[in-house]
C-alpha positions in Angstrom: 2.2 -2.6 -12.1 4.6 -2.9 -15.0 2.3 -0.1 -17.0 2.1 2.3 -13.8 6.6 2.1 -13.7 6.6 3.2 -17.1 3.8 5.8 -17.2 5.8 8.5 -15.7 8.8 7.6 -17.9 6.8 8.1 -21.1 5.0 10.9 -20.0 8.3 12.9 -20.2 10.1 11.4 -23.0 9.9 13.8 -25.7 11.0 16.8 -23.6 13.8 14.2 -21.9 14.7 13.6 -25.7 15.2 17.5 -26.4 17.6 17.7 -23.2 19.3 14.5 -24.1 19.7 15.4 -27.5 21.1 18.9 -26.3 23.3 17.8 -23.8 25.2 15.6 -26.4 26.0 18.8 -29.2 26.9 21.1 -26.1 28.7 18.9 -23.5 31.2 16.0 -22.8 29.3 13.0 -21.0 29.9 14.0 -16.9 32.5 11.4 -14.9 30.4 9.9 -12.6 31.3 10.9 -9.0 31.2 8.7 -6.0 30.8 9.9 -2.2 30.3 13.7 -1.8 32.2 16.2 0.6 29.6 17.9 1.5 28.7 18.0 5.4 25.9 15.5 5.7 25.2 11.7 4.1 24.3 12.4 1.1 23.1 8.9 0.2 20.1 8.9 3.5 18.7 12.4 1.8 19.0 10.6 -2.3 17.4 7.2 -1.0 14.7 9.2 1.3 13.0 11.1 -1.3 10.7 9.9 -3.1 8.4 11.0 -6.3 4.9 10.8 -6.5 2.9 11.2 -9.5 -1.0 10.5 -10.7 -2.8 10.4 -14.2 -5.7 13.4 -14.8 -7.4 13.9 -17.4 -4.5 16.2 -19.2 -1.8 14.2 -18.5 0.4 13.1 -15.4 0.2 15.4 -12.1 3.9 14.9 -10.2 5.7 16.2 -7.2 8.1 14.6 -4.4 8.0 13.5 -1.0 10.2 12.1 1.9 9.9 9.5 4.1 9.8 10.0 7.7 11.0 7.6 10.8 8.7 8.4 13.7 9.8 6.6 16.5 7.4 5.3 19.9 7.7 5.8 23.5 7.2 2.6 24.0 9.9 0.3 24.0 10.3 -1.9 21.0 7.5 -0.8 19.5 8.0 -0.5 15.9 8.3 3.1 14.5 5.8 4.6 12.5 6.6 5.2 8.8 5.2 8.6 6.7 5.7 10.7 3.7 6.2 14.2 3.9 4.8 16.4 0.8 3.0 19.8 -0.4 -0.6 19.6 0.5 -1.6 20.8 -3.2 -0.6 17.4 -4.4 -2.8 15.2 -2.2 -5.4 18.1 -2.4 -5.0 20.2 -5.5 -9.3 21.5 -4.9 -7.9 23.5 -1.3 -5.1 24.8 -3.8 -7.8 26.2 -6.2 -6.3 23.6 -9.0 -8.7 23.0 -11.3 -8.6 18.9 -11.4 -10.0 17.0 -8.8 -8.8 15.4 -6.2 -6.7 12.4 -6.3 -8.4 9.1 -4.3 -4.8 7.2 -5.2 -1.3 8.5 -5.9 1.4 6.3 -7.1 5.4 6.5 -5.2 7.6 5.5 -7.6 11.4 4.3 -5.8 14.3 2.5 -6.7 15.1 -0.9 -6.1 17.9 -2.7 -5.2 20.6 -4.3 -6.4 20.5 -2.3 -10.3 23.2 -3.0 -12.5 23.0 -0.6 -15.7 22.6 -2.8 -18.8 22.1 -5.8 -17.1 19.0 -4.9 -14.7 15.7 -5.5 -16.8 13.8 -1.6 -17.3 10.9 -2.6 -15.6 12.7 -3.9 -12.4 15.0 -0.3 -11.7 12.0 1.0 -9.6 9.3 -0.4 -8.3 6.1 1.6 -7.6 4.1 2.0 -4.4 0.5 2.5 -4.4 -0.8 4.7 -1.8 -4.7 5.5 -1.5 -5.2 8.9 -0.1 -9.1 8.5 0.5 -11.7 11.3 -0.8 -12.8 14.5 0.2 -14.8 13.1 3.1 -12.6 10.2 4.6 -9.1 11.5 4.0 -6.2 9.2 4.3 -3.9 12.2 5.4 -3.3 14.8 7.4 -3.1 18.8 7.2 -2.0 21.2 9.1 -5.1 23.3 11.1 -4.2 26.5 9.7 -5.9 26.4 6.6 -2.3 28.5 4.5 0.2 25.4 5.2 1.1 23.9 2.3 2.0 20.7 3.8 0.3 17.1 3.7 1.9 14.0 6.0 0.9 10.6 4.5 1.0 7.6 7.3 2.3 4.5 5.3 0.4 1.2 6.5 2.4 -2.0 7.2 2.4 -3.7 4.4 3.4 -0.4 2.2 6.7 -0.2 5.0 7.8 -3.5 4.2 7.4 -2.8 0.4 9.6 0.5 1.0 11.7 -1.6 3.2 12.5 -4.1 0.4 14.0 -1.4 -1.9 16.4 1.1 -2.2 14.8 3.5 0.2 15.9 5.6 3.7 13.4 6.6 6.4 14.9 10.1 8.0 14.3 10.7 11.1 12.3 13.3 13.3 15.2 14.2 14.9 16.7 16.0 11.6 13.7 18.2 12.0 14.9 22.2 13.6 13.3 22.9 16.7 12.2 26.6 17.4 14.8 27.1 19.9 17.9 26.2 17.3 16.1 28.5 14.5 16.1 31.2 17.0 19.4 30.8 18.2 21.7 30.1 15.3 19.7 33.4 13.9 18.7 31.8 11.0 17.9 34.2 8.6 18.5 36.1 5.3 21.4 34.9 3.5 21.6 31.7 5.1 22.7 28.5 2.8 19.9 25.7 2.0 19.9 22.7 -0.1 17.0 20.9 -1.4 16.7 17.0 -3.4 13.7 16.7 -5.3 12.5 15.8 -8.4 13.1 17.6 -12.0 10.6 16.4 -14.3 12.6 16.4 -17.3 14.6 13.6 -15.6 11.2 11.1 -15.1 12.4 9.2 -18.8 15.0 7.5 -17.0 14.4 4.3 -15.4 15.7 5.0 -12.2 15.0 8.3 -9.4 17.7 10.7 -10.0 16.5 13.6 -6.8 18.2 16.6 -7.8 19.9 18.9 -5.5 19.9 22.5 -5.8 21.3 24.9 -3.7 20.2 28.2 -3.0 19.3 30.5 0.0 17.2 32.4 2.2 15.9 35.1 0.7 13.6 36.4 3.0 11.1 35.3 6.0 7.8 37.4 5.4 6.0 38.7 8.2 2.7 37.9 6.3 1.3 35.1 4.1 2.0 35.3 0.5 -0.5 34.9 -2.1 0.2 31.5 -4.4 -1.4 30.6 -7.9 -2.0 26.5 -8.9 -1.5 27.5 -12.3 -0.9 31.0 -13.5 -4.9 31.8 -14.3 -5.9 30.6 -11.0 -6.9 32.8 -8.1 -4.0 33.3 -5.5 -4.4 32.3 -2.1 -2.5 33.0 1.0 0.7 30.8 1.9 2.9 30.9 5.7 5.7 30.6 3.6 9.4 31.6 3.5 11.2 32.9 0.3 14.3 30.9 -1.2 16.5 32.4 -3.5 17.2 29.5 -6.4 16.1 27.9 -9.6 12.9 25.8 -8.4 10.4 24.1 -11.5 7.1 22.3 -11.0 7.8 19.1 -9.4 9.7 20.2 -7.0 6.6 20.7 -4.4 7.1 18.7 -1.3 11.3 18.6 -1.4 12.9 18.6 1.7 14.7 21.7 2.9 18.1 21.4 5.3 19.9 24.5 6.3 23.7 24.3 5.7 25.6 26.1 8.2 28.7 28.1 7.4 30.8 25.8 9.7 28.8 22.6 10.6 29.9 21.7 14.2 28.0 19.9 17.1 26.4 23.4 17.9 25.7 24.3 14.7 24.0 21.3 12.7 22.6 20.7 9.7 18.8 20.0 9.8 15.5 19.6 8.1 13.7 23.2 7.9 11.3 23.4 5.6 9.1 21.6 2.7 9.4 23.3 -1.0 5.9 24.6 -1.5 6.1 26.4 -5.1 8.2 28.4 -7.3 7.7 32.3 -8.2 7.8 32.4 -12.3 10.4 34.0 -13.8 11.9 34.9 -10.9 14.5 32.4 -9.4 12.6 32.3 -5.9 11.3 29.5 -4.6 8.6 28.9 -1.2 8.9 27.2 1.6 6.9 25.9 4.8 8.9 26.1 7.5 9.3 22.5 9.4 7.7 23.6 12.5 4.0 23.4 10.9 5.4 19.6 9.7 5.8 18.8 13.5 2.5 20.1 14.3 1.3 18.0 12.6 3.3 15.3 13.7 2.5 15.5 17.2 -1.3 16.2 16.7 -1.6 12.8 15.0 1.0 10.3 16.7 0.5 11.0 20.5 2.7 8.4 21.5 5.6 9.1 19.5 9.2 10.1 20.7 9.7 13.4 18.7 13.1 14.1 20.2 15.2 16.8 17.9 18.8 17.6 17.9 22.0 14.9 17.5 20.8 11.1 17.6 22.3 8.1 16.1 21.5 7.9 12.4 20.6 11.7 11.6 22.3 13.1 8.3 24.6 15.3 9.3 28.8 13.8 9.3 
């Protein structure tokens, strides 16, 4: 277990070393800031994502995820618990990838309780391992129409408690737009988003560090937009929206929340899309709106409350 912590350290370390070493010639060290102002708890979003990484034969495949609170009907029934990601990660064969599909990926988190210089490397994250089944007996589930980009990842028992006994946050469904809202706050061109995912020049650190990025809407195509694996690959069609921002590799499966000009009880902030790619060389990123996530959920956990809109314990202030 030790090993699989540091893998995706190591794997990154001499690019990491480059930035590093830039940083210092260009740039004073950065104060470090506690509490943020902006409208929503920034520490639920940091300590629900999550990154996700497996070896291949070239090297070490990454990408993020969030974990999801999905609450039961029944009373005091425990919730369900799953991860959120880009379906190309779990299944990088439907994404014309060429590397097979992964049978196991690895969640890497933080734990609790780190001190810097005092807490041991090998105990500032601890490292989940999550078996995603094969090609015939998946251990997730897609989306029925066959452009989502979007994978949901139920997490057994014993995998919650080990998430439970580190530094992590479950979000819950009711973060997630409905239709309804979309519709009626006119959510649209222009509109402000921010994303936490993972940059993977940051994985030679020993703890997560989600970056956020901001960006927005850029446009919401009428049609599905071709998508290449890697830049040889044939393009396939995607139900995506375009973001306007800086997005790398690695950042598949980020969480999306609109930010509203003036956040109110009307106007909230929420959960509206999965980061699904990035357009080279272009500053545009791709996302999957949240409504196929919710398919999803409610095809798979029939007994679930999926209430959306203001609850106890969503992000927004």
């Amino acid at each position: 277990m030790i090993q699989l912590r540091r893998i995706a350290r190591f794997i990154a370390l001499p690019f990491a070393a480059f930035l590093a070493l830039s940083s210092a010639v260009l740039f004073a060290p950065p104060a470090r800031v506690a509490g943020s102002s902006m409208p929503f708890n920034v520490g639920t979003v940091l300590k629900s994502v999550i990154f996700l990484f497996y070896p291949t034969n070239t090297g070490l495949e990454v990408g993020t995820g969030f974990l999801v609170q999905i609450p039961s009907k029944t009373q005091g029934e425990a919730p369900s618990i799953a991860i959120v990601t880009a379906r190309h990660i779990v299944d990088p064969a439907w994404a014309g990838c060429n590397r097979a599909n992964p049978s196991t990926i690895f969640a890497r988190i933080n734990t609790k309780d780190f001190k810097p210089g005092i807490t041991k490397e090998d105990d500032a994250v601890d490292v989940v391992e999550l078996n995603v089944g094969t090609a015939a007996d998946k251990h997730w589930y897609a989306h029925p129409n066959d452009r989502v980009d979007v994978a949901v990842i139920p997490v057994s028992e014993q995998h919650v408690l080990q998430f439970e006994r580190n530094d992590v946050r479950f979000l819950p469904v009711a973060d997630f737009a409905t239709a309804a809202e979309t519709a009626n706050y006119k959510v649209g061109i222009g509109d402000e988003i921010v994303t936490a995912g993972l940059v993977p020049a940051l994985l030679a650190t020993e703890r997560n560090y989600p970056a956020f990025k901001f960006g927005r809407i850029s446009n919401i195509p009428q049609e599905p937009i071709n998508m290449m694996c890697e830049k040889d690959d044939k393009p396939l069609p995607r139900d995506v929206w375009l973001l306007a921002g800086n997005f790398v590799g690695g950042n598949s499966g980020s969480p999306v929340y609109l930010l509203p000009p003036q956040p109110s009880a009307e106007h909230r902030v929420m959960l509206i899309g999965v980061i699904a790619g990035a357009i080279p060389d272009v500053d545009l990123g791709q996302m999957v709106p949240s409504e196929f996530v919710f398919d999803v959920l409610k095809a798979h956990y029939p007994n679930a409350n999926l209430y959306r809109g203001h609850a106890p314990g969503t992000i927004m202030k």
